[in-house]
C-alpha positions as CSV (number, residue, x, y, z in Angstrom):
1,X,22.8,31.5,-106.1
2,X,20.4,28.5,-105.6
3,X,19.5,28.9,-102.0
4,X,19.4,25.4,-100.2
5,X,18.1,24.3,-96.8
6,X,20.5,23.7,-94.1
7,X,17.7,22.4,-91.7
8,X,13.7,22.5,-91.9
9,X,10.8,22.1,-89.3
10,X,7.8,21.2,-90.2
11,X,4.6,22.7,-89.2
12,X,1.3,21.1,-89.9
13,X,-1.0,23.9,-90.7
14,X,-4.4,22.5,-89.6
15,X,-8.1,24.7,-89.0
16,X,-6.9,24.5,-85.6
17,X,-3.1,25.7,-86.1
18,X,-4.0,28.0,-88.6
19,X,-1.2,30.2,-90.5
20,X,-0.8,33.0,-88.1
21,X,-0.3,30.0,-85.3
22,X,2.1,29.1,-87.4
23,X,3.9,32.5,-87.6
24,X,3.7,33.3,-84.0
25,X,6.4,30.3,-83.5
26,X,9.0,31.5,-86.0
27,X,10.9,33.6,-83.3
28,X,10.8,30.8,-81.5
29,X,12.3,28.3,-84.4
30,X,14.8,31.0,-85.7
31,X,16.1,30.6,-81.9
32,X,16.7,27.6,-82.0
33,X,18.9,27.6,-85.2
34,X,15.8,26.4,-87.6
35,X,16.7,27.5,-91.1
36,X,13.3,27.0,-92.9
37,X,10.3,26.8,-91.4
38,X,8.5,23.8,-93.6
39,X,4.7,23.7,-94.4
40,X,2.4,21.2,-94.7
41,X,-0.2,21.9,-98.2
42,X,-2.2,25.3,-97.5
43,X,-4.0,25.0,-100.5
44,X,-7.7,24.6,-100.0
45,X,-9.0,21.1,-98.4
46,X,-12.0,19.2,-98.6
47,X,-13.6,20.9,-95.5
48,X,-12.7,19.2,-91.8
49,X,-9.5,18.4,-93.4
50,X,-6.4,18.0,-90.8
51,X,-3.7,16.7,-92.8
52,X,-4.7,19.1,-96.4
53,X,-3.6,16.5,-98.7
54,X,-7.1,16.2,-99.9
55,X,-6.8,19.6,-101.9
56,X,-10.4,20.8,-103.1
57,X,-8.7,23.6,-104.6
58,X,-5.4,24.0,-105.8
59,X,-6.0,28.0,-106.6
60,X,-6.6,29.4,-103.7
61,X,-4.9,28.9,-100.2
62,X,-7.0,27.6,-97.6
63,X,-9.3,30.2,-96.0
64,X,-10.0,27.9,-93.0
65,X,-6.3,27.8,-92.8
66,X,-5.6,31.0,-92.9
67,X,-6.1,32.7,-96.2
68,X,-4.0,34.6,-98.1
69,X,-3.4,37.2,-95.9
70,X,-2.0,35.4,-93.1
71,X,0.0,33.4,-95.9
72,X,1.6,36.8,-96.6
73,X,2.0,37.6,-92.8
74,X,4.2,34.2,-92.6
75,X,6.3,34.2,-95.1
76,X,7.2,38.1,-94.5
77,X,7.9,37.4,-90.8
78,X,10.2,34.5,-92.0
79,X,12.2,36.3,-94.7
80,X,12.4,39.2,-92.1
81,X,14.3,36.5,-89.5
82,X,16.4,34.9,-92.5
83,X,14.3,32.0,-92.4
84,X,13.4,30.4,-96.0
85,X,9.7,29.0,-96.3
86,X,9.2,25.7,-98.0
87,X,5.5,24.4,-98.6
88,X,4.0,20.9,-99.6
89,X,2.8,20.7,-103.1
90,X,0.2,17.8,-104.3
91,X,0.5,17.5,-108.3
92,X,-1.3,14.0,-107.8
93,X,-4.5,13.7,-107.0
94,X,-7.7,16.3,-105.7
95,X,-10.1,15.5,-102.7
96,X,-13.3,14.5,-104.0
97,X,-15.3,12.9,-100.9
98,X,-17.2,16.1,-100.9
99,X,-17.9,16.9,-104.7
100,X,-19.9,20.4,-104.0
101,X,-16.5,21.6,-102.4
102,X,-14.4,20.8,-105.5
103,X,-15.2,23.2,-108.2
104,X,-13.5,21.0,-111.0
105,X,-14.8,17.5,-110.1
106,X,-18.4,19.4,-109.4
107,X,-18.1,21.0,-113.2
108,X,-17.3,17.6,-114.8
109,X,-20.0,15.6,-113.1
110,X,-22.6,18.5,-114.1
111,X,-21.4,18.7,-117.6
112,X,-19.6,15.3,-118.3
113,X,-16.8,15.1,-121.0
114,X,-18.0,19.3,-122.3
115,X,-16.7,20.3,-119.0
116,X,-13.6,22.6,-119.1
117,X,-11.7,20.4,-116.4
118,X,-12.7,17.0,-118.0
119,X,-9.3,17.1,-119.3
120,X,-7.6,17.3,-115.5
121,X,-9.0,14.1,-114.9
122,X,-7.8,10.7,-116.0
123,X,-11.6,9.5,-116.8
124,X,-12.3,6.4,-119.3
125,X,-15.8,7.4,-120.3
126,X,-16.2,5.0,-122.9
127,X,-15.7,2.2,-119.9
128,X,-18.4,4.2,-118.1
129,X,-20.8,4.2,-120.5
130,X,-20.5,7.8,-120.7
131,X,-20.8,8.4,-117.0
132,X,-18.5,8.6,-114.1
133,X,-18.8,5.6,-112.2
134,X,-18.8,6.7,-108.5
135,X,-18.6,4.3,-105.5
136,X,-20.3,5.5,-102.6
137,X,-23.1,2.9,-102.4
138,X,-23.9,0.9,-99.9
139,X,-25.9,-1.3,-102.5
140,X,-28.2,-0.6,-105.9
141,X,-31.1,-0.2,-103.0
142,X,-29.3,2.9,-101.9
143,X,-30.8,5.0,-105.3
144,X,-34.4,4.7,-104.2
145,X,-33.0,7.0,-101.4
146,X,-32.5,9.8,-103.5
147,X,-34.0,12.8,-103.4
148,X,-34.0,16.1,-104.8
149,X,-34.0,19.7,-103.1
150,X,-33.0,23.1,-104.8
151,X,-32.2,21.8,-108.0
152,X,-30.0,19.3,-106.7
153,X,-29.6,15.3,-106.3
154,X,-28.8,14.0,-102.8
155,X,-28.2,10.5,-101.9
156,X,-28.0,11.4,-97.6
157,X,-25.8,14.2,-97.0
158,X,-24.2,13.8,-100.3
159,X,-25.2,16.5,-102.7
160,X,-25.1,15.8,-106.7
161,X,-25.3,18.3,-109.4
162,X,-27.8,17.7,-112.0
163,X,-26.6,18.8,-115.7
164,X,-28.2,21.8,-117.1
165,X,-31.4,20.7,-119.4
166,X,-31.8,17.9,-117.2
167,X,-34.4,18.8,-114.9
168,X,-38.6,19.6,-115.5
169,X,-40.7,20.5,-112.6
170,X,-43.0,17.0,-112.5
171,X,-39.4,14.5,-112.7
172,X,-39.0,12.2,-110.3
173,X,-35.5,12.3,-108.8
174,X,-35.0,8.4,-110.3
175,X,-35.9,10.0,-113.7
176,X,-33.3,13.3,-113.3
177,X,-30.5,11.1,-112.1
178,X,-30.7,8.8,-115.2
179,X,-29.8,11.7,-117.3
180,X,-26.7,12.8,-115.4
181,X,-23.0,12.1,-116.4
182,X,-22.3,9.9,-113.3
183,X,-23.6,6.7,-112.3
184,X,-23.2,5.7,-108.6
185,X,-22.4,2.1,-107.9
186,X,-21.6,0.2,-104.8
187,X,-18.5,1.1,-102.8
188,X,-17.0,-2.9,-102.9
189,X,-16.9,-2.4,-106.7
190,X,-14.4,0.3,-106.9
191,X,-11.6,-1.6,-107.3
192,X,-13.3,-3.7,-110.3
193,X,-15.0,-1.2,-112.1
194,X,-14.1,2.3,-111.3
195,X,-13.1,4.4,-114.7
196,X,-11.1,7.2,-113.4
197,X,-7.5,7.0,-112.1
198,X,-7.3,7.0,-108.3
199,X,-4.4,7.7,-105.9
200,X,-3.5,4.6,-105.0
201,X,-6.6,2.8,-103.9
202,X,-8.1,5.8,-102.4
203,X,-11.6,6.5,-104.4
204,X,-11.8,9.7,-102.9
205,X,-8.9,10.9,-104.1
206,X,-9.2,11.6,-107.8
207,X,-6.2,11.4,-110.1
208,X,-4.8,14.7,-111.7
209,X,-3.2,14.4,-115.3
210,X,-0.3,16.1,-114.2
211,X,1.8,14.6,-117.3
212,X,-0.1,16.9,-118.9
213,X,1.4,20.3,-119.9
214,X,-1.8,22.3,-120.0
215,X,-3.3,20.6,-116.8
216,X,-0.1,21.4,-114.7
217,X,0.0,24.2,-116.0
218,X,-3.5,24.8,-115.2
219,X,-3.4,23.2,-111.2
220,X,-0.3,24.9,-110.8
221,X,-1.1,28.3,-111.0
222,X,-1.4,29.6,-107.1
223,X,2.0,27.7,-106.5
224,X,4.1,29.0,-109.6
225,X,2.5,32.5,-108.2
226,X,4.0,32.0,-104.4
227,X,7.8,30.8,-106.4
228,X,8.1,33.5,-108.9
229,X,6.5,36.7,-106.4
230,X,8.7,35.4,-104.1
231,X,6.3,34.2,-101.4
232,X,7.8,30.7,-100.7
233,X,11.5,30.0,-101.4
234,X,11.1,25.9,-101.7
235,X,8.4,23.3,-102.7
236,X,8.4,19.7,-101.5
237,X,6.5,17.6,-103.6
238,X,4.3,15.2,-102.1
239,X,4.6,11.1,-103.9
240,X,6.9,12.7,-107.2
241,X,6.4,8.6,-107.3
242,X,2.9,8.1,-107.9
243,X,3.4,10.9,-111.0
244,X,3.0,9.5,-114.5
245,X,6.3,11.1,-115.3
246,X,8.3,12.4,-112.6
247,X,10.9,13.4,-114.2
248,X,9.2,15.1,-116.9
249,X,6.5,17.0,-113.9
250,X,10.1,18.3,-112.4
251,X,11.3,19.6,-115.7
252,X,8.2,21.3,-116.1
253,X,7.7,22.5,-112.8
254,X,11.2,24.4,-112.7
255,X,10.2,25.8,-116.3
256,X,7.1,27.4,-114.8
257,X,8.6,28.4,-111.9
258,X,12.3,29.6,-113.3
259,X,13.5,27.3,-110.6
260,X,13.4,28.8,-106.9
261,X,16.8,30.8,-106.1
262,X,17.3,32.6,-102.6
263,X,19.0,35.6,-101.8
């Protein structure tokens, strides 16, 4: 029998309120007649993070959260109290402010379209010229600002990778970063020019091809792992109306999981 909430609280699990904060207060909500205790996202976020909708990595839960381990701790404390555990799910969009913390936006700047999560991203790279068009500058004057140390562009604090082949010891950093697959252009332009899908108007959240089989499939595999071992007994799915298909995500969402039953 499908189990369904009777009443939820919600607990915003920040890198000050980590997991185990969060299980130290389920006595406390089972006393009070809470049903399920409700998560926010726990998968890992761009670093500093308090909200965790800016997911880095959708395959691992947060360590700065948490981690695993205290995941497990929670969810055990709440099944032991009768408590069902419901967690936040982002199918839309990955936090890419930081690109060095984002292992799939960092592998498809380094190698461009070849890159094995090209596909996760909704990137028009014929409008780009080939390139990802990134808008985090200032002005064009910004480039003669960058720099590079360990094998790496940096524009400030903003580290870029540089695509394999691309680098010889007597390069200039001007010269390296006209061979990369991004180009970066001034911030005000991102609404005219930008070539990869966005959530809403937020450039530094990156749009995930979730209408896609094999990338839900792909971005989906920590959360289809909590449903089906049993970890988590609900998801709530953050904007279902900024999905391409919505209906269609759901579908395939309760085929990965076999739909979440309680006991």
């Amino acid at each position: 029998m499908i189990r369904v909430p009777r009443s939820t609280y919600r607990l915003q699990v920040t890198p000050t309120f980590l997991l185990s904060h969060a299980a130290a207060v389920l006595d406390y909500l089972h006393e009070l007649g809470v049903d399920w205790v409700y998560l926010s996202p726990v998968t890992r976020a761009v670093e500093g993070s308090e909200h965790g909708y800016d997911v880095a990595s959708p395959l691992e839960i947060d360590p700065l959260r948490g981690g695993e381990a205290a995941f497990q701790v929670l969810a055990d404390a709440a099944h032991r109290l009768g408590m069902g555990v419901m967690v936040d799910t982002v199918p839309n969009h990955q936090g890419i402010a930081v690109p060095q913390q984002n292992p799939w936006w960092w592998s498809v700047l380094e190698q461009g379209p070849a890159s094995p999560h090209a596909r996760a991203f909704d990137i028009d790279w014929e409008a780009g010229g080939g390139q990802v068009l990134l808008p985090v500058l200032g002005s064009e004057a910004d480039l003669e600002g960058l720099r590079l140390e360990g094998g790496l562009l940096y524009l400030g604090d903003l580290a870029l990778p540089v695509a394999p082949g691309t680098l010889t010891p007597t390069d200039t950093a001007q010269q390296v970063y006209s061979r990369q697959h991004y180009r970066l252009i001034p911030w005000r332009e991102g609404d005219s020019r930008l070539n990869y899908r966005r959530f809403f108007t937020i450039t530094t959240l990156a749009g995930v091809r979730a209408e896609d089989p094999a990338v839900l499939e792909a971005s989906h595999q920590e959360t289809v792992r909590w449903v089906r071992s049993g970890l988590v007994d609900g998801l709530r799915i953050d904007h279902p109306d900024g999905l391409r298909d919505p209906g269609g995500y759901l579908a395939e969402l309760q085929r990965l999981t076999g739909g979440v039953h309680g006991g």
